[in-house]
Every structure is written in structure tokens, then in C-alpha cells.
C-alpha positions as CSV (number, residue, x, y, z in Angstrom):
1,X,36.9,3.2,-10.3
2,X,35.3,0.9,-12.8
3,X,35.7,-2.8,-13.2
4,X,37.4,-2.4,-16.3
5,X,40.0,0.2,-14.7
6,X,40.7,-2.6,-11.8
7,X,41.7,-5.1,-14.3
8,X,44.2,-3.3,-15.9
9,X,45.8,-2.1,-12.6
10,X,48.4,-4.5,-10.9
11,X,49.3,-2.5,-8.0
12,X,52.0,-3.0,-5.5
13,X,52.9,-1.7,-1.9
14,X,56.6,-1.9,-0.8
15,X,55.8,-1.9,3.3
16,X,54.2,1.4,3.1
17,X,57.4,2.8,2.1
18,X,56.2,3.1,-1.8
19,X,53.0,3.0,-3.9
20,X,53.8,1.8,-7.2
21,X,50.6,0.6,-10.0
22,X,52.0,-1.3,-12.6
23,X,50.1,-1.4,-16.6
24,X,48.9,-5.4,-16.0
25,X,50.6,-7.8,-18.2
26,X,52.7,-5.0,-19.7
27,X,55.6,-5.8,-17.6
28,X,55.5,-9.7,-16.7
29,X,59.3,-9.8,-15.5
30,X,58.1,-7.0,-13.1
31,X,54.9,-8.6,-12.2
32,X,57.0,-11.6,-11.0
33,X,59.9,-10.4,-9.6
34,X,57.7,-7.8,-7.1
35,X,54.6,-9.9,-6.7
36,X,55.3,-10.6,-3.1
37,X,54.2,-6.4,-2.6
38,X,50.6,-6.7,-4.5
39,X,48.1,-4.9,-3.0
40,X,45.1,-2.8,-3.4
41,X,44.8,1.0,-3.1
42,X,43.3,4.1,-4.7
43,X,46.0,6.1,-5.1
44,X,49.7,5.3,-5.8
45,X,52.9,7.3,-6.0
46,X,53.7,6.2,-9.6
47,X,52.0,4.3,-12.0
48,X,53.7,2.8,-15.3
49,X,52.2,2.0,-18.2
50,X,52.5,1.8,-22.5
51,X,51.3,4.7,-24.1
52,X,52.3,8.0,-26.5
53,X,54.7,10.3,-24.7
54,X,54.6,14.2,-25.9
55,X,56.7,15.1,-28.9
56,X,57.5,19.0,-27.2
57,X,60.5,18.4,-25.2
58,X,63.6,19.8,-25.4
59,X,66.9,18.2,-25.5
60,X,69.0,18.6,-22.4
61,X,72.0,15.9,-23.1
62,X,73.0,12.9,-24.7
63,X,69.6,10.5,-24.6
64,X,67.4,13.1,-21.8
65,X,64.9,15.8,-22.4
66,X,62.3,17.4,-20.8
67,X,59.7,19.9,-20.7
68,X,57.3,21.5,-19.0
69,X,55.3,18.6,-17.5
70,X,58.1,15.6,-17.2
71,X,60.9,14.8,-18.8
72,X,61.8,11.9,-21.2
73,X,64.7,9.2,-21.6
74,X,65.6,7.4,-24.6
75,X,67.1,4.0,-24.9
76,X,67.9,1.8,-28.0
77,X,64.5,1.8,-29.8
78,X,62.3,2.5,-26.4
79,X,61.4,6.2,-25.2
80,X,60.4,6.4,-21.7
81,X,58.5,9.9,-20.5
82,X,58.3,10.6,-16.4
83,X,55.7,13.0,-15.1
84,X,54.6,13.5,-11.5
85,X,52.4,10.4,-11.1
86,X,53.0,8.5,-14.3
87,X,56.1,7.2,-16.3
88,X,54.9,6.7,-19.7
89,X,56.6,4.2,-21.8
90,X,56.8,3.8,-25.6
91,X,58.4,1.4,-27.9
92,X,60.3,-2.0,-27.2
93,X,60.6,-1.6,-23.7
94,X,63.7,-3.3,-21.9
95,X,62.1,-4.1,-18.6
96,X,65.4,-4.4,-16.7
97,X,66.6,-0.7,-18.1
98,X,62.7,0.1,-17.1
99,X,63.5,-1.0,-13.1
100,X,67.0,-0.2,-12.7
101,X,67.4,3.2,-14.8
102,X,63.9,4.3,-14.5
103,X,61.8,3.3,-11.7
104,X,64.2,2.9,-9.5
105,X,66.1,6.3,-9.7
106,X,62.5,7.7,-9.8
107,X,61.6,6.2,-6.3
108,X,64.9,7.2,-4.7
109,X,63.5,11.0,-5.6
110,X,60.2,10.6,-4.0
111,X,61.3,8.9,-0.8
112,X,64.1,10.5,-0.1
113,X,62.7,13.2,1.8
114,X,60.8,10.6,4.1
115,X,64.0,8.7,5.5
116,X,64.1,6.1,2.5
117,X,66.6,4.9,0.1
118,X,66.3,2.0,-2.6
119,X,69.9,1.0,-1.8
120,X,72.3,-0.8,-4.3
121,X,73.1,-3.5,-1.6
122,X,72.8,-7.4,-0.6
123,X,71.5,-8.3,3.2
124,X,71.0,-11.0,5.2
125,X,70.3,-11.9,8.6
126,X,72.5,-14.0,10.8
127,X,71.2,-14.9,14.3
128,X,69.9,-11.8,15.3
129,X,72.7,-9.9,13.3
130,X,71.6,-7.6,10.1
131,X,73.9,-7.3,7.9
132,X,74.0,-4.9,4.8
133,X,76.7,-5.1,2.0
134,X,76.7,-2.4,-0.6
135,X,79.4,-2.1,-3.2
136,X,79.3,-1.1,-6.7
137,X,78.4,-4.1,-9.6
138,X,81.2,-6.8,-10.1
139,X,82.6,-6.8,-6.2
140,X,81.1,-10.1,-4.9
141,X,77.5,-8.8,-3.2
142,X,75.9,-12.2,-5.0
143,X,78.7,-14.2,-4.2
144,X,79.1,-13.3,-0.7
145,X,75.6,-13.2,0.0
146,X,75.6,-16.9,-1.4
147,X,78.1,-18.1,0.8
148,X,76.4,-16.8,3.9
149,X,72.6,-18.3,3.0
150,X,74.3,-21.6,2.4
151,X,75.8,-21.3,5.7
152,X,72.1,-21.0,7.8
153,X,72.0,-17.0,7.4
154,X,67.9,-15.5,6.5
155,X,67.8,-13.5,2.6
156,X,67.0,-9.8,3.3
157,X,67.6,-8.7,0.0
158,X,70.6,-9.4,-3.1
159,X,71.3,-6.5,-5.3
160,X,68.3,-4.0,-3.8
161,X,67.2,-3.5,0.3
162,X,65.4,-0.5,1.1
163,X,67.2,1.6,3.8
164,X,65.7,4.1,6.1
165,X,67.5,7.1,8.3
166,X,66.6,5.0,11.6
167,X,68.9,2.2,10.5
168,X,66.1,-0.1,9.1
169,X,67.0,-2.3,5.9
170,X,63.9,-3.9,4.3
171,X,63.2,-6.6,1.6
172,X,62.5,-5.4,-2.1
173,X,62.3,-8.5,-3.9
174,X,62.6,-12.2,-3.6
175,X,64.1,-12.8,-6.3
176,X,67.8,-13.5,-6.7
177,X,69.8,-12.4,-10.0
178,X,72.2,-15.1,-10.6
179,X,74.9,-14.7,-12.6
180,X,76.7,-17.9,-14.3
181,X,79.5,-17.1,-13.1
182,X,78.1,-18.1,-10.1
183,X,76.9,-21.8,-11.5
184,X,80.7,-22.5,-11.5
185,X,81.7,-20.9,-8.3
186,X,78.2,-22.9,-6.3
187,X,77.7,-26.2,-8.8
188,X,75.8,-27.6,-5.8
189,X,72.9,-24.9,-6.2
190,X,73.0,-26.2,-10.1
191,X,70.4,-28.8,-9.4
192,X,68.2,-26.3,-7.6
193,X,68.4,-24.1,-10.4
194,X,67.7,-26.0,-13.0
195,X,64.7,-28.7,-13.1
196,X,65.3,-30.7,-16.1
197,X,68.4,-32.6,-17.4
198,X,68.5,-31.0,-20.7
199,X,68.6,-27.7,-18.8
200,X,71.7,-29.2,-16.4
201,X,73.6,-30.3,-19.8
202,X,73.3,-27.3,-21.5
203,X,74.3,-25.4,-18.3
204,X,77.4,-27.7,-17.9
205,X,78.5,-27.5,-21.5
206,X,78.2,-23.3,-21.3
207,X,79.8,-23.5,-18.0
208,X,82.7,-25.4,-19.6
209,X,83.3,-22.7,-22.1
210,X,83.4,-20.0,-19.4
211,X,85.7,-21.9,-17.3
212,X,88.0,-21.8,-20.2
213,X,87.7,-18.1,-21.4
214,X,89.1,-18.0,-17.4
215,X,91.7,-20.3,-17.7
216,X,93.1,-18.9,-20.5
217,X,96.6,-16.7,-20.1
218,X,98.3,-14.6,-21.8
219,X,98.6,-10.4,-22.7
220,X,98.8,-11.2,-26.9
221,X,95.9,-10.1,-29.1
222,X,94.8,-13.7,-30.0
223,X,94.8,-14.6,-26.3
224,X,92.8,-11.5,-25.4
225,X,90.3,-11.7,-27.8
226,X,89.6,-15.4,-27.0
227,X,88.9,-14.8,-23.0
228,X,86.7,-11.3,-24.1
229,X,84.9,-13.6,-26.7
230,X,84.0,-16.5,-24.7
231,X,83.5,-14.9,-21.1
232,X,81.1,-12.5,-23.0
233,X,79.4,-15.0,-25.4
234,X,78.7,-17.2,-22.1
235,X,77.7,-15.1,-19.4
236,X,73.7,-14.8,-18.4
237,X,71.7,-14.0,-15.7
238,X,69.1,-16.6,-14.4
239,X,66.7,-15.1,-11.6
240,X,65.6,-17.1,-8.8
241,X,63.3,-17.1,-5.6
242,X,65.8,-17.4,-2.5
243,X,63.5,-20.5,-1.2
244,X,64.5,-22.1,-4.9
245,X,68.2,-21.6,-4.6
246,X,67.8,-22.6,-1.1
247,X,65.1,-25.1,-0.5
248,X,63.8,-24.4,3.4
249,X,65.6,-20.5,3.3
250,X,63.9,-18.1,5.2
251,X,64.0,-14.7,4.7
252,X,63.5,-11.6,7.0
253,X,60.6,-8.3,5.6
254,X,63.1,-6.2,7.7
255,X,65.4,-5.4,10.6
256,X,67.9,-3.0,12.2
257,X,71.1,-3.5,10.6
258,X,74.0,-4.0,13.1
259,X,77.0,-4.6,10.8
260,X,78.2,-2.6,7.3
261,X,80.5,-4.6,5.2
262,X,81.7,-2.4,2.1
263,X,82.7,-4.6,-0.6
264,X,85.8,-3.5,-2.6
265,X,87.9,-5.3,-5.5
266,X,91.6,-5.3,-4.7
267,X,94.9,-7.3,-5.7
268,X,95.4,-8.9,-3.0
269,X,94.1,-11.6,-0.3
270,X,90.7,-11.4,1.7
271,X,91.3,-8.7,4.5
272,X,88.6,-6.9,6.3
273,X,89.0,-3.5,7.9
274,X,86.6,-1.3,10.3
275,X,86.2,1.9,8.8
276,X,84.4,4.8,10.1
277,X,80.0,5.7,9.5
278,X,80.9,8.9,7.7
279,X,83.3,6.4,5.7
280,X,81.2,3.7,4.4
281,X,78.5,6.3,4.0
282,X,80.5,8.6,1.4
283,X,81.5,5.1,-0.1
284,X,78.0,3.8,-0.5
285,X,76.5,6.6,-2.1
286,X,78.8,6.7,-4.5
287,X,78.2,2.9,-5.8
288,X,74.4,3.7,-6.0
289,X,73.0,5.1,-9.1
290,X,74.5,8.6,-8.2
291,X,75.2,9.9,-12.0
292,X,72.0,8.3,-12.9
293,X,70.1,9.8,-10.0
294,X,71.6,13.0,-10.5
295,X,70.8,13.3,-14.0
296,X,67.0,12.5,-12.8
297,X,67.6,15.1,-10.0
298,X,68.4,17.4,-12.6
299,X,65.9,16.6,-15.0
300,X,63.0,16.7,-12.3
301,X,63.9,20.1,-11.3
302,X,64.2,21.6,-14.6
303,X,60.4,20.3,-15.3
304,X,59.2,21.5,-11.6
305,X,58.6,17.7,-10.1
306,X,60.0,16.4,-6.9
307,X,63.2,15.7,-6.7
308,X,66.1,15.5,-3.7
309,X,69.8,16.6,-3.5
310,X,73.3,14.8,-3.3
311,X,73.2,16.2,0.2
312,X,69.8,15.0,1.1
313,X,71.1,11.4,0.2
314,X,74.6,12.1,2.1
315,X,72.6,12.8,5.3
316,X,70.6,9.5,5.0
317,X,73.3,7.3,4.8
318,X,75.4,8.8,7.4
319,X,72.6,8.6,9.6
320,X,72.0,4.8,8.3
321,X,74.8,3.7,9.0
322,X,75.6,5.4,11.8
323,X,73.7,2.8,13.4
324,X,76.2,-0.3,12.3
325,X,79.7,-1.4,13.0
326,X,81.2,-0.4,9.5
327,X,84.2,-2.3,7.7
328,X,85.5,-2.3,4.5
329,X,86.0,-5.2,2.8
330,X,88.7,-6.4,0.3
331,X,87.4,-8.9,-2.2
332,X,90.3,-10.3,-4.5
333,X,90.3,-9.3,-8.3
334,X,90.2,-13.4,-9.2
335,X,87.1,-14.6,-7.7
336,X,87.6,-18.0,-6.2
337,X,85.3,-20.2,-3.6
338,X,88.0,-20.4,-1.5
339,X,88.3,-16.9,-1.3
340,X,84.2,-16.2,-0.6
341,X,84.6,-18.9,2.1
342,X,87.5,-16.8,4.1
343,X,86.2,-13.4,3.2
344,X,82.4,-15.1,4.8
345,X,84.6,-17.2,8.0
346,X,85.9,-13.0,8.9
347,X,82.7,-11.5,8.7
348,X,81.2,-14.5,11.0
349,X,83.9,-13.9,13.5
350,X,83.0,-10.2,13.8
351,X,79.1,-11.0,13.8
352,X,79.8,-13.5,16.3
């Protein structure tokens, strides 16, 4: 391999579980958010970069095709092509979409037939307690998980863990996605956030305007439009190292998980309830990227690549969770800090 070659090549190793060579400075966002896994290696699993994609593939629905060698996906003005060792990208590439509707759905198919799953899930460690949270997006996984580091608990991992069949959850990336919403439910982790005052003022004044898209009542058209408008016009994401958010956090590579909490949304007050392996597992896989998976599935069989089952993925997380005391978990519809602190004080009481 040349000099030249080396340069170009930011490789990473996720704890042996996944070989993945990213285009350098092609992808900064990813180069950030994964640099704790940087490595060197000869060979990886996958390796992304810019480049032409083939103009023979056939449509198969909506924005997929494929062909004999890969398949492609289109989104907005961005086409990316997936072969056996490459994903090809072309256009204005969205490197969020690129992670969550690409790379990830493409690792999931490659490890699953080793024991591993890229779980959609939040962990941390408390004591010498793992504890995993999956649910599907919007049920409080940030929020919870929040709550817990601020109480002394270790950051295993906040949207993404890996997961393997022996009841192991591992890091994926240090970095936190934080969503405003979340500036107004923890204003203490503002100032950690945030470095400069023009940054705090500006996050004040927006947090003021979502406060009041969520104070605002009402089933008429005016009043509806108002709380879409402003809760939409004022909601980001900010991304943060847990040590940031946290100053003196530690976090934990990887560990047996010993405790399942499934997060639901539901009218009502904080209540958590055990629920059976076989339960949570059926329930998990269903808030991962299942239709997304399954179209890549689908797509990887019809060009001849690798790809795993819905029962291949069943079977891992019953045996997964098999290993943990399992509950469901009832988050109320109207977030509130009060609520994150009870919902937090059960699960400590079952840890404990």
C-alpha cells in the first residue's frame, strides 16, 4: 500500500466487532463522532468513499435499485451505491442519512451472523449494573440516560450500543446527540454545552420560543399551527462528548448487561413493569431500523451480497436479553423533569 493510499484512508475498528475505512476528510462529522475507534489495518469490512456509482441498475421501489454487483439508494440530491466491500457515494452527501440509513443498516447485515447487532438503544453503567434501554425515537432514551449520568451512573452508549448474543453491550460512540429540548429539561448542563456567552444568549432566547410553542393550548387551527411552527422552527441537535456534558464522566468500552428497561410513550404517570426476554426482544427489534434493514436485506439478496434474516435478528435478541431482568417502561406523553426523575428513582430501586 503506497504512502499516498495511507493518507487518504481514515480507518476505524469498533472492538474487533467491525472494520470500517472511511474516504479522509470526506466525512468530518464521522471522522469526529467515531475517532475514539481509529486504527490501522489492511483489510476492512467496508470502506466509504466519493466517487461515480454505475448508471445500470434497475429500479426495485420508491428511492432503491440495484443490480448485479450492489445496489443503490437515492436521497434528496445524493445517490449512494453499496457493493460487497465499498459503499460509493455521490452527490451532496447528508452524513447523518449516510450513518444512520446507510452504514449502519449495512453493518447490522455483516455482523449479524457473528452474534452482533448495532442496537438502537442508550446504556449506562450503575455500580456494577449494565443497563440497556432501547425504544423507538421520541420515548425519552436521551432524557433518561441524562438523568442517570447526572446521578454518578458510567456512559455506555446514547442512541447506538453494540449488542452481542452472549449478553455483551458495547460503546459505539462518545458522542451524545442532544436535542434542545433537552437544554430546557437540564439548564444546568447549558453552561457545559455552550462555551461562550453569545452562544448561552442565543440558546436562552431559542429556548424561550420553544417553551412557548409548549405552553401553548388549544385544538383551533391558529393554535395548532403556532405550536407546529415554533416547536419545529426551534428544535436542533447539538452533539457532545459525554466527558463535556459531564465534566469528570466516565464511561465503560463494555459490559454484561443485567437489566432491560423498554421505553414506551403512554398517557399516563411513570410506571414500570417486568416483562418477559421473549417480550422485550420482539419489542426491540421492532424499534430498530427493521423496515430500513429489511429493505437492505432485500436489496443485498437480490444483488447476491451478504445479508441476514428477520429471524436471524429475532434469535439475537432473544438470546441478548435473555441474559437481563427485562421491564417495560412507561414514559408519560408530556415530558417533564419531574417525570425523568421518578421514572430514574424506579429503575434505581430495581438496580439496587
Amino acid at each position: 500500500m503506497t504512502t499516498e493510499n495511507v493518507e487518504r484512508q481514515y480507518d476505524l475498528d469498533f472492538d474487533g466487532i467491525f472494520k470500517l475505512r472511511l474516504e479522509r476528510r470526506s466525512f468530518p462529522f464521522l471522522e469526529k463522532k467515531l475517532s475514539i475507534w481509529e486504527s490501522s489495518y489492511d483489510r476492512p469490512d467496508i470502506t466509504v468513499s466519493r466517487g461515480e456509482v454505475s448508471s445500470e441498475a434497475l429500479p426495485f421501489e420508491g428511492n432503491r435499485l440495484f443490480s448485479e454487483k450492489g445496489y443503490q439508494i437515492i436521497h434528496k440530491n445524493s445517490i449512494y451505491e453499496i457493493e460487497s466491500d465499498r459503499i460509493t457515494c455521490k452527490g451532496s452527501v447528508v452524513e447523518l442519512y449516510l450513518e444512520h440509513m446507510v452504514i449502519m443498516p449495512v453493518i447490522n447485515r455483516m455482523i449479524t451472523d457473528q452474534g452482533n447487532f448495532l442496537a438502537y438503544a442508550a446504556a449506562v453503567s450503575v455500580d456494577d449494573s449494565v443497563l440497556i434501554m432501547p425504544g423507538i425515537s421520541g420515548t425519552g432514551k436521551t432524557s433518561l440516560m441524562l438523568e442517570l449520568l447526572s446521578r454518578g451512573a458510567e456512559y455506555i452508549g446514547n442512541n447506538n450500543v453494540f449488542i452481542n448474543r452472549s449478553g455483551r453491550c458495547a460503546l459505539y460512540s462518545p458522542w451524545i446527540s442532544f436535542p434542545e429540548r433537552n437544554t430546557i429539561l437540564f439548564p444546568e448542563l447549558v453552561g457545559n454545552l455552550f462555551s461562550s456567552n453569545k452562544e448561552h444568549r442565543l440558546q436562552e432566547k431559542r429556548s424561550s420560543f420553544y417553551q412557548l410553542g409548549m405552553s401553548l393550548k388549544g385544538g383551533n387551527f391558529v393554535s395548532r399551527y403556532l405550536k407546529s411552527n415554533l416547536l419545529s422552527r426551534f428544535f436542533s441537535t447539538y452533539y457532545a462528548t459525554y466527558d463535556k456534558v459531564f465534566p469528570g464522566c466516565k464511561a465503560k468500552r463494555s459490559g454484561v448487561v443485567t437489566h432491560a428497561f423498554f421505553l414506551e410513550r403512554r398517557r399516563a404517570d411513570p410506571k414500570v413493569i417486568r416483562a418477559a426476554p421473549e417480550e422485550v426482544a420482539e419489542l426491540a427489534t421492532i424499534s430498530d431500523w427493521l423496515d430500513d434493514g429489511n429493505s437492505h436485506n432485500t436489496l443485498a439478496e437480490l444483488a447476491g451480497l451478504k445479508f441476514c434474516t428477520k429471524n436471524d435478528m429475532d434469535a439475537l435478541f432473544t438470546d441478548f436479553f435473555s441474559h437481563a431482568e427485562c421491564y417495560r417502561v412507561r414514559i408519560p406523553a408530556n415530558e417533564t423533569r419531574k417525570g425523568i426523575k421518578e421514572t430514574a428513582d424506579m429503575i434505581e430501586d430495581i438496580v439496587s
